[in-house]
mmCIF file as Biopython writes it, N, C-alpha, C and O atoms, coordinates in Angstrom:
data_model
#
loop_
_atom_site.group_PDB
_atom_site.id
_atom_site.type_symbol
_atom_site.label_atom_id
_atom_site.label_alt_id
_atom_site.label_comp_id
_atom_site.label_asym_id
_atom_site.label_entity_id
_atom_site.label_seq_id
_atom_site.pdbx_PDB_ins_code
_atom_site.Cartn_x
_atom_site.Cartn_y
_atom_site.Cartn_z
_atom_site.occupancy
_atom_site.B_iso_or_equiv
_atom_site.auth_seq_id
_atom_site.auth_asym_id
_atom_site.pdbx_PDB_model_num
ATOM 1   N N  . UNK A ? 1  ? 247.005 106.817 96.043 1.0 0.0 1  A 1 
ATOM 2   C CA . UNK A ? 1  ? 247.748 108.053 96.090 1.0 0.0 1  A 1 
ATOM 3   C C  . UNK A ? 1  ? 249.244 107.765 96.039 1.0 0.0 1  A 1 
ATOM 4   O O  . UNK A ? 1  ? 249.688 106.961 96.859 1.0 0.0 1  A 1 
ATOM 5   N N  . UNK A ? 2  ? 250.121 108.372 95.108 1.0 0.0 2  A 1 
ATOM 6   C CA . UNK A ? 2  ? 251.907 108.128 95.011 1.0 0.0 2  A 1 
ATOM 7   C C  . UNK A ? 2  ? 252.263 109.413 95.591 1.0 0.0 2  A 1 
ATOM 8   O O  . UNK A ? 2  ? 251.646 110.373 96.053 1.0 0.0 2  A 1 
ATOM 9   N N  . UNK A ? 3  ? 253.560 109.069 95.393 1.0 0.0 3  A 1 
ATOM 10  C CA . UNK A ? 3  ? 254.733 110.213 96.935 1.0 0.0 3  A 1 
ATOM 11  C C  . UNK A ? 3  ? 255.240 110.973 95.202 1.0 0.0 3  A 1 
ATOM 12  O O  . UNK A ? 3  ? 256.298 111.597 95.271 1.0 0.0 3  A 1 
ATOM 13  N N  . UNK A ? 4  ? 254.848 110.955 94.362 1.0 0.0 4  A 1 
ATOM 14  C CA . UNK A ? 4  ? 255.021 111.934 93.212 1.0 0.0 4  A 1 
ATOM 15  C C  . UNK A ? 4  ? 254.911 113.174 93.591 1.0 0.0 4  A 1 
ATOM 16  O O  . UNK A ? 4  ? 253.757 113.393 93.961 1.0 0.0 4  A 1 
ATOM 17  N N  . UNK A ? 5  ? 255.678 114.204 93.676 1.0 0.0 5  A 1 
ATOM 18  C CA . UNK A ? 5  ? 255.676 115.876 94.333 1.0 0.0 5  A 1 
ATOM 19  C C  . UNK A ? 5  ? 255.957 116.696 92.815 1.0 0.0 5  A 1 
ATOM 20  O O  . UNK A ? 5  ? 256.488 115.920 92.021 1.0 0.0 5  A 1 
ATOM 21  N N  . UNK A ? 6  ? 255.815 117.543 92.459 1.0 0.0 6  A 1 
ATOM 22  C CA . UNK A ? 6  ? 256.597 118.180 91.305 1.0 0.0 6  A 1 
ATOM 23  C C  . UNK A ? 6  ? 257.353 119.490 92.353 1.0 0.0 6  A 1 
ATOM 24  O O  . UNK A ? 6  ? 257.122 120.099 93.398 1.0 0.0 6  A 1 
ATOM 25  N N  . UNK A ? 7  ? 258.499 119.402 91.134 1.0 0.0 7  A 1 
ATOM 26  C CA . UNK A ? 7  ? 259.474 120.376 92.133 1.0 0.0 7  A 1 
ATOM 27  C C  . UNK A ? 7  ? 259.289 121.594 91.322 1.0 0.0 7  A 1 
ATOM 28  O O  . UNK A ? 7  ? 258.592 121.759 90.321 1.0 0.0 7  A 1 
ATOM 29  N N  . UNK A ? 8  ? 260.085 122.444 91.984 1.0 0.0 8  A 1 
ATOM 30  C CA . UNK A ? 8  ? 260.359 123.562 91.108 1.0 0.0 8  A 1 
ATOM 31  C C  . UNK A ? 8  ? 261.545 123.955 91.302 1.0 0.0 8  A 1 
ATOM 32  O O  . UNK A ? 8  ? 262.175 123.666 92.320 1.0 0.0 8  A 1 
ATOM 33  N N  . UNK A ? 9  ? 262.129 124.861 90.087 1.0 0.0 9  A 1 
ATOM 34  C CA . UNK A ? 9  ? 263.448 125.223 90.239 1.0 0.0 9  A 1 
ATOM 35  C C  . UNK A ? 9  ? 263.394 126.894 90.036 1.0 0.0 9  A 1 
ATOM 36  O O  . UNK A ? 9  ? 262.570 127.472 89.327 1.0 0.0 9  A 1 
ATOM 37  N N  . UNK A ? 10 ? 264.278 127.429 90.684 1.0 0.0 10 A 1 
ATOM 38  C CA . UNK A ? 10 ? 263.787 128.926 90.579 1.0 0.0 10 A 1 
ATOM 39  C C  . UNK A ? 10 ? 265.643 129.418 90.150 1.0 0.0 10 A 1 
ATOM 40  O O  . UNK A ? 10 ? 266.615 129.323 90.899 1.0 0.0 10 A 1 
ATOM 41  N N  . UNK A ? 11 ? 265.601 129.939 88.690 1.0 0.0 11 A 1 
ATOM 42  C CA . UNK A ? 11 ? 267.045 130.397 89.069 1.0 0.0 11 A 1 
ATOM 43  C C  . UNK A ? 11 ? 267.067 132.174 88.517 1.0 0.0 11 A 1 
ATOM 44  O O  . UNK A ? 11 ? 266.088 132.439 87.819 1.0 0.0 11 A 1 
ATOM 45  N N  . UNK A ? 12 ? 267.765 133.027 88.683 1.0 0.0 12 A 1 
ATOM 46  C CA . UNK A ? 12 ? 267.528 134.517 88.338 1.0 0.0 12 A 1 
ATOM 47  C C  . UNK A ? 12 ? 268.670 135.149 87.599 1.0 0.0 12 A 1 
ATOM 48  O O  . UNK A ? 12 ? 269.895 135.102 87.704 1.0 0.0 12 A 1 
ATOM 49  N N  . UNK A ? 13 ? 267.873 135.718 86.866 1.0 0.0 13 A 1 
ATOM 50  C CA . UNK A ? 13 ? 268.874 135.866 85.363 1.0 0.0 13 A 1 
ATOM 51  C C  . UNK A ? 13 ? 268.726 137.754 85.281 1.0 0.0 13 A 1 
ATOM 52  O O  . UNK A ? 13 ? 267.611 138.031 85.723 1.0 0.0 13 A 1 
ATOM 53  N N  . UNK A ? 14 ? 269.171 138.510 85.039 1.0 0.0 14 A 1 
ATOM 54  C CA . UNK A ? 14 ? 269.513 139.398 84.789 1.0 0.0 14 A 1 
ATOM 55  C C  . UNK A ? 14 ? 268.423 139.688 83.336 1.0 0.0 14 A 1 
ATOM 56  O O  . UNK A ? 14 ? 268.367 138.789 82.496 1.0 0.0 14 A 1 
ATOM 57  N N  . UNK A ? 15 ? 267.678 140.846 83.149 1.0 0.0 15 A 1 
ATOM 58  C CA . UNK A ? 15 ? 266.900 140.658 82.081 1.0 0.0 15 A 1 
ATOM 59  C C  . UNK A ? 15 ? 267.981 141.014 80.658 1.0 0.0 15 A 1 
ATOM 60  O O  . UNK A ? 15 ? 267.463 140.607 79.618 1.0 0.0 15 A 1 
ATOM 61  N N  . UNK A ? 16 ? 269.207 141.613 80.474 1.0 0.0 16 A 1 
ATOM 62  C CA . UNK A ? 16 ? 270.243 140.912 79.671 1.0 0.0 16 A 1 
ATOM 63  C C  . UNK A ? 16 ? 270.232 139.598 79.289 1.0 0.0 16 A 1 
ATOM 64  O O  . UNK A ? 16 ? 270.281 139.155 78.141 1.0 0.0 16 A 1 
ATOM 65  N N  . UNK A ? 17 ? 270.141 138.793 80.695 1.0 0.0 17 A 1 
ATOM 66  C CA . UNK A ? 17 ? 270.350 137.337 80.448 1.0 0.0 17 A 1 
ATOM 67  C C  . UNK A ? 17 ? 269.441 136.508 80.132 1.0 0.0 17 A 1 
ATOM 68  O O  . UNK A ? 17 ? 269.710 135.334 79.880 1.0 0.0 17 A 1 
ATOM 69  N N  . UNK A ? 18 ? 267.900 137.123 80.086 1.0 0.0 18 A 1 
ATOM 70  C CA . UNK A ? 18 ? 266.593 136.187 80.366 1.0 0.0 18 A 1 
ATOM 71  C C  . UNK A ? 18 ? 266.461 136.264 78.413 1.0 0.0 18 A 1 
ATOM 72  O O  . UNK A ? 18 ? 266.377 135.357 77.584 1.0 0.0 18 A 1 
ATOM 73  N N  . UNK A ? 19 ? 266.505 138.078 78.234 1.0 0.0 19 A 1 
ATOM 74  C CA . UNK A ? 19 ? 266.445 137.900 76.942 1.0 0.0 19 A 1 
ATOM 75  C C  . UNK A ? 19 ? 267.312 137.557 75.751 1.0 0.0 19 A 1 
ATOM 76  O O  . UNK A ? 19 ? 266.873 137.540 74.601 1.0 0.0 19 A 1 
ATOM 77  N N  . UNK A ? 20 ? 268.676 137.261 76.108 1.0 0.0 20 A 1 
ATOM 78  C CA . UNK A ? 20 ? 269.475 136.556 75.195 1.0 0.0 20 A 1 
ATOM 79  C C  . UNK A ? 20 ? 269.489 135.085 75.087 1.0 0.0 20 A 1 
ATOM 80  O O  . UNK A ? 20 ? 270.065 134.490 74.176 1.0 0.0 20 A 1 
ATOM 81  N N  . UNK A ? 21 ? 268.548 134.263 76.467 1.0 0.0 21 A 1 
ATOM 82  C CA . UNK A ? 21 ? 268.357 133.387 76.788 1.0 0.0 21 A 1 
ATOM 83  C C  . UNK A ? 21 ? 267.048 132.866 75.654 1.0 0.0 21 A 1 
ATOM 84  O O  . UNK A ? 21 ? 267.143 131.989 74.795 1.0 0.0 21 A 1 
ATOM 85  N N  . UNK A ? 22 ? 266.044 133.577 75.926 1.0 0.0 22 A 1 
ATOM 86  C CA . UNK A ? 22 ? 264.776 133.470 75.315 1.0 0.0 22 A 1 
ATOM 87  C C  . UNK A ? 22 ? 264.231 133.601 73.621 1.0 0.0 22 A 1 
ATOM 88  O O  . UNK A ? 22 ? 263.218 133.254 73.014 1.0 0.0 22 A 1 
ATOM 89  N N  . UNK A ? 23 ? 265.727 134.418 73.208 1.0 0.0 23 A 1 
ATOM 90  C CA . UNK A ? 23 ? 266.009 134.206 72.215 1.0 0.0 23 A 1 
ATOM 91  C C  . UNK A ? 23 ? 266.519 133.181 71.476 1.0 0.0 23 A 1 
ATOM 92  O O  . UNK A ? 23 ? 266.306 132.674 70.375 1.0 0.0 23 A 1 
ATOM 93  N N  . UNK A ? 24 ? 267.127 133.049 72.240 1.0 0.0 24 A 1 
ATOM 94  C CA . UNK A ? 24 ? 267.945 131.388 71.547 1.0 0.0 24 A 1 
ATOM 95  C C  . UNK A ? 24 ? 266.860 130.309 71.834 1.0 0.0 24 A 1 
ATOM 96  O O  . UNK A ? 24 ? 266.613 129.370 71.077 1.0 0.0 24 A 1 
ATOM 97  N N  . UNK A ? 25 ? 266.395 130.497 72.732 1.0 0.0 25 A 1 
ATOM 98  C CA . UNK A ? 25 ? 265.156 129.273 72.840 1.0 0.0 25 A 1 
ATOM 99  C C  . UNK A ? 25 ? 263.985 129.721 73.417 1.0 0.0 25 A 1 
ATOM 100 O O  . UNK A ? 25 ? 263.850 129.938 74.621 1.0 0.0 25 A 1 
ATOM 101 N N  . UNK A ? 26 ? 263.253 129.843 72.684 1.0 0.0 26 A 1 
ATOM 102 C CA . UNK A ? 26 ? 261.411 130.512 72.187 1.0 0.0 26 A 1 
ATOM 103 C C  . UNK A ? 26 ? 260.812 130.101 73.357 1.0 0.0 26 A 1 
ATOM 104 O O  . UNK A ? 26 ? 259.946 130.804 73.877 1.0 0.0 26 A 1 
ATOM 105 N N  . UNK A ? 27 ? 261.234 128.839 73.938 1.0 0.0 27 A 1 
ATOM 106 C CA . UNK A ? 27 ? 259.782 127.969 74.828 1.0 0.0 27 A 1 
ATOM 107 C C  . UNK A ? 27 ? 261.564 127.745 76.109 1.0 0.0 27 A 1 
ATOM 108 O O  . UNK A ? 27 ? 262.446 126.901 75.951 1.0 0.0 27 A 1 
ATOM 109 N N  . UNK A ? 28 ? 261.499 128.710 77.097 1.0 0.0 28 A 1 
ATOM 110 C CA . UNK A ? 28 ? 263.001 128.226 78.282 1.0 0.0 28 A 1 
ATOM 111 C C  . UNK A ? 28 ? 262.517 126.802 78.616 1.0 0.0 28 A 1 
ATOM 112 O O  . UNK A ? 28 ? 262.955 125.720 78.224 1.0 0.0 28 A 1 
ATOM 113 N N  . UNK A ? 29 ? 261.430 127.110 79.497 1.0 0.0 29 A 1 
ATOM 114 C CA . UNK A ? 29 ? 260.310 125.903 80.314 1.0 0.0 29 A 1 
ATOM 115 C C  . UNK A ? 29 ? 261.045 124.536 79.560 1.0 0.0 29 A 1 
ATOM 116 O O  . UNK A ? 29 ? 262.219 124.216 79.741 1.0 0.0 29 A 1 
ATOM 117 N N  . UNK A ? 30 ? 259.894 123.678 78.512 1.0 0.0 30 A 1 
ATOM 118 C CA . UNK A ? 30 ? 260.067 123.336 77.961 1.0 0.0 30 A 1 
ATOM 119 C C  . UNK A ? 30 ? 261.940 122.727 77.605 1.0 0.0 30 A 1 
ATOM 120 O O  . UNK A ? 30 ? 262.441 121.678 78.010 1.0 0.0 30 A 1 
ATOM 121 N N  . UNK A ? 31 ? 262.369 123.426 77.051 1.0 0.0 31 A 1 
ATOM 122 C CA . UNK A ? 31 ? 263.667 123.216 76.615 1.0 0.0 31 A 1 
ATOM 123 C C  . UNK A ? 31 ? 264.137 122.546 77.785 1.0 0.0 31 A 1 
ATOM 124 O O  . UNK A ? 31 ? 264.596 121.404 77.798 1.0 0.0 31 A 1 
ATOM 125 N N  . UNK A ? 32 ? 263.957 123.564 79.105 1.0 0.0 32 A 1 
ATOM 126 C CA . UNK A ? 32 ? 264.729 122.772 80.351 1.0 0.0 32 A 1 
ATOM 127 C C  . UNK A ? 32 ? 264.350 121.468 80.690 1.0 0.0 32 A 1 
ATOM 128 O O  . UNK A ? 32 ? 265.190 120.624 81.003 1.0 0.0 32 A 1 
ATOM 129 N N  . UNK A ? 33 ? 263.168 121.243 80.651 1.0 0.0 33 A 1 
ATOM 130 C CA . UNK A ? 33 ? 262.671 119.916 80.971 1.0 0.0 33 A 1 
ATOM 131 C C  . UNK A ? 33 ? 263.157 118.682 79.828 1.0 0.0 33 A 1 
ATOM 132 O O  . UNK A ? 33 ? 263.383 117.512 80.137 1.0 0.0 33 A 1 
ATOM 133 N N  . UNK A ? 34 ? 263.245 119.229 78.523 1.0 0.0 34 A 1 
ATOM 134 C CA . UNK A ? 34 ? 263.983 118.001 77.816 1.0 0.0 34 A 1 
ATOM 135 C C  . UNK A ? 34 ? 264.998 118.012 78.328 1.0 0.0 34 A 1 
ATOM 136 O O  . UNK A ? 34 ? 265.209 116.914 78.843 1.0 0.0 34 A 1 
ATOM 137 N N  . UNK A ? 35 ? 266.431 119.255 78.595 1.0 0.0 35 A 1 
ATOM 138 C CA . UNK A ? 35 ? 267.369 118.705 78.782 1.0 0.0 35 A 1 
ATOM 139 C C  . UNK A ? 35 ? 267.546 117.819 80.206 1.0 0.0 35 A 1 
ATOM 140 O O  . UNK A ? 35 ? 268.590 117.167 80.209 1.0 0.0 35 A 1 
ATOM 141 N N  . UNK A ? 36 ? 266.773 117.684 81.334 1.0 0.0 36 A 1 
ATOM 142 C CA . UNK A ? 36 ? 266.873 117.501 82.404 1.0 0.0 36 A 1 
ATOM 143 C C  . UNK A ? 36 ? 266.229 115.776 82.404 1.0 0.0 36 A 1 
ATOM 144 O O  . UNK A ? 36 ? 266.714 114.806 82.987 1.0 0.0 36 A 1 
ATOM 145 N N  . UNK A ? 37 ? 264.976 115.839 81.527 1.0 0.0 37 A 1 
ATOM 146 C CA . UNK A ? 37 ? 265.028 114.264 80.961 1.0 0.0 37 A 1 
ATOM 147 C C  . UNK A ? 37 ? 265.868 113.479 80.235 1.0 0.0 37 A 1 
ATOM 148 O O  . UNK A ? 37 ? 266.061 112.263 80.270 1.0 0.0 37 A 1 
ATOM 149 N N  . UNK A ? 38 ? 266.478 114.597 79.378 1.0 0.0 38 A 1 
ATOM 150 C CA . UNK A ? 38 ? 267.715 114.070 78.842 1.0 0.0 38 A 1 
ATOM 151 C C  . UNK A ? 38 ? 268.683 113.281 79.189 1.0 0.0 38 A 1 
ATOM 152 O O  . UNK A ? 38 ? 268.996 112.246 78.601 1.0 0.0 38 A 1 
ATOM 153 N N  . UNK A ? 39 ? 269.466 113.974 80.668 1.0 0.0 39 A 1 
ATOM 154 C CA . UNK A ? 39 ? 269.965 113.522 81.506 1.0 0.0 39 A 1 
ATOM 155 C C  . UNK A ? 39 ? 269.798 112.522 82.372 1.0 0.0 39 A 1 
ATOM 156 O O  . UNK A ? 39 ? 270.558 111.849 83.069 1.0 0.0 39 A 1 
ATOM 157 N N  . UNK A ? 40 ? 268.333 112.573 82.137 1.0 0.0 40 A 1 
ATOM 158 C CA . UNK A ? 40 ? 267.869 111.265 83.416 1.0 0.0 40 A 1 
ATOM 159 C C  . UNK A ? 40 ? 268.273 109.757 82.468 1.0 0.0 40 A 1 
ATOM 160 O O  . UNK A ? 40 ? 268.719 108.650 82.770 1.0 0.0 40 A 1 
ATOM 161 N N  . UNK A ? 41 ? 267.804 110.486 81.085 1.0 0.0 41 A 1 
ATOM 162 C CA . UNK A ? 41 ? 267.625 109.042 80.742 1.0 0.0 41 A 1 
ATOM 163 C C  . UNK A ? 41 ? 269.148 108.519 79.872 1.0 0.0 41 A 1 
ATOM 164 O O  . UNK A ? 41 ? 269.275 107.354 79.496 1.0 0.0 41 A 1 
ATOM 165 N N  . UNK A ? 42 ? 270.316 109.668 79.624 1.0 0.0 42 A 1 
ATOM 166 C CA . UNK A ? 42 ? 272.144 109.107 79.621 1.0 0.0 42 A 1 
ATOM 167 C C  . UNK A ? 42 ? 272.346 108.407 81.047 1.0 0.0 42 A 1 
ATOM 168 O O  . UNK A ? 42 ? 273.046 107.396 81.104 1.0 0.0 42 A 1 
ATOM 169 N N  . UNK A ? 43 ? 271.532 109.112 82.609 1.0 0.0 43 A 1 
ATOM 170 C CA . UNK A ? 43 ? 272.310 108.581 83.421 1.0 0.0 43 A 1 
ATOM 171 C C  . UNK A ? 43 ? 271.367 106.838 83.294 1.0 0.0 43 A 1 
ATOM 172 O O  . UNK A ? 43 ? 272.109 105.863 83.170 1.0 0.0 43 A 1 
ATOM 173 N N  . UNK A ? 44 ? 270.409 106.672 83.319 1.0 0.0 44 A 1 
ATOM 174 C CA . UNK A ? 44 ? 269.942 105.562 83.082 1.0 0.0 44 A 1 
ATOM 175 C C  . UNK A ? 44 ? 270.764 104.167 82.564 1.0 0.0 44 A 1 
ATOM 176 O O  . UNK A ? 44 ? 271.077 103.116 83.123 1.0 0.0 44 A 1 
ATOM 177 N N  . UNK A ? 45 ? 270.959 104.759 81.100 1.0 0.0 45 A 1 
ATOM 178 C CA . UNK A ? 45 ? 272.187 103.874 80.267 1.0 0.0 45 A 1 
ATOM 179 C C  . UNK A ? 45 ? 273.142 103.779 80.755 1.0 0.0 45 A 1 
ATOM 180 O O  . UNK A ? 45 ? 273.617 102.646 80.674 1.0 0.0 45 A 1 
ATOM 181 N N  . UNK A ? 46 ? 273.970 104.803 81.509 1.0 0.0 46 A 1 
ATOM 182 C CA . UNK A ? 46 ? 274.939 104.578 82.302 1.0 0.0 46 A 1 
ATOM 183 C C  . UNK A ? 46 ? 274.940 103.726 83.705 1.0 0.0 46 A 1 
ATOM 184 O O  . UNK A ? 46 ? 275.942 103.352 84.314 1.0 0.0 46 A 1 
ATOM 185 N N  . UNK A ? 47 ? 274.032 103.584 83.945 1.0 0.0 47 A 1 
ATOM 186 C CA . UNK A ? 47 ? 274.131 103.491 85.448 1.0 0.0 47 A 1 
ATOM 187 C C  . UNK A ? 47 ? 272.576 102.649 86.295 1.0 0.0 47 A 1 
ATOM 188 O O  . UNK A ? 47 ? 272.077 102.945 87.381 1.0 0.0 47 A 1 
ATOM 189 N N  . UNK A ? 48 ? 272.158 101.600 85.338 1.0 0.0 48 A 1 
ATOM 190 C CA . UNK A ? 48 ? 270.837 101.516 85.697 1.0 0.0 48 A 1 
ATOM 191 C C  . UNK A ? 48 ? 270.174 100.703 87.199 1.0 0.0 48 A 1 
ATOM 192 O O  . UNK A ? 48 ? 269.036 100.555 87.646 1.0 0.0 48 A 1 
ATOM 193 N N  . UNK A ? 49 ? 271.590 100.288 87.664 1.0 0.0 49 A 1 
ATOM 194 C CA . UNK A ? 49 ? 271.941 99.922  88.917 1.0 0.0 49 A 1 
ATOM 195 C C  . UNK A ? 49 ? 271.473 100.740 90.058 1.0 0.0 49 A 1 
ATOM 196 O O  . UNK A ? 49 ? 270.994 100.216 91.064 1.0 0.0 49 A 1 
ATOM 197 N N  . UNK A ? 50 ? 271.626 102.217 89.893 1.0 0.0 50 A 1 
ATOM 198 C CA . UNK A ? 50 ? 271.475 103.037 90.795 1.0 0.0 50 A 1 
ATOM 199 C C  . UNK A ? 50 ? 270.005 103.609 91.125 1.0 0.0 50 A 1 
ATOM 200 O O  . UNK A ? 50 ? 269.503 104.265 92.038 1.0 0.0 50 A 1 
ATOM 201 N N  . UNK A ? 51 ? 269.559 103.011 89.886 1.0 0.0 51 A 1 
ATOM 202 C CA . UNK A ? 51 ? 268.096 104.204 89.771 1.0 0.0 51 A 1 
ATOM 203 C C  . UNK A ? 51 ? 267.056 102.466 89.978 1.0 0.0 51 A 1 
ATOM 204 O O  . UNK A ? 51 ? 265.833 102.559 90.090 1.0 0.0 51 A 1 
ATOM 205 N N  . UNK A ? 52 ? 267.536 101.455 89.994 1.0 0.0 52 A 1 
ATOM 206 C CA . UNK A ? 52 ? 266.342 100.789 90.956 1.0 0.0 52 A 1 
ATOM 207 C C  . UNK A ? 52 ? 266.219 101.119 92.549 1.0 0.0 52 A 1 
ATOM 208 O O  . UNK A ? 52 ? 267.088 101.436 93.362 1.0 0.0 52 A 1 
ATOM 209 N N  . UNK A ? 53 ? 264.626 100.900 92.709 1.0 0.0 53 A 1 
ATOM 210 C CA . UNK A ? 53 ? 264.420 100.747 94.128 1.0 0.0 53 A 1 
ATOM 211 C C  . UNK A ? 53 ? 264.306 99.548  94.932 1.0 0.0 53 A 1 
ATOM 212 O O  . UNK A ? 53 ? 263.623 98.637  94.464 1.0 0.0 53 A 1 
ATOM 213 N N  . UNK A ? 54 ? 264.835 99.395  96.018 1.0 0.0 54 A 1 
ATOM 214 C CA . UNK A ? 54 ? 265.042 98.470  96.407 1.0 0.0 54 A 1 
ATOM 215 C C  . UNK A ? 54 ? 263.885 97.913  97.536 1.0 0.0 54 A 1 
ATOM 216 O O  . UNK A ? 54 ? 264.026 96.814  98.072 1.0 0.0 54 A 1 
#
């Protein structure tokens, strides 16, 4: 058994904002999770010092 949890993120958008949002990108879900891997894996290259465990 691993200490793996999935999180969740909850943020609230105005339905103005959900659907100008959803327009520009078909799949939100999705999209967010690349950009958020995205990030994991610039800070990686940057910084790979930080993200071992010790």
């Amino acid at each position: 058994m691993g200490n793996e949890r999935d999180r969740v993120i909850s943020v609230t958008l105005s339905e103005a904002e959900w659907q100008a949002f959803v327009a520009r990108q078909p799949q939100p879900v999705q999209w967010l999770r690349d950009r958020i891997r995205e990030e994991m894996t610039a800070q990686a290259r940057e910084t790979p010092e930080k993200l071992q465990v010790a």
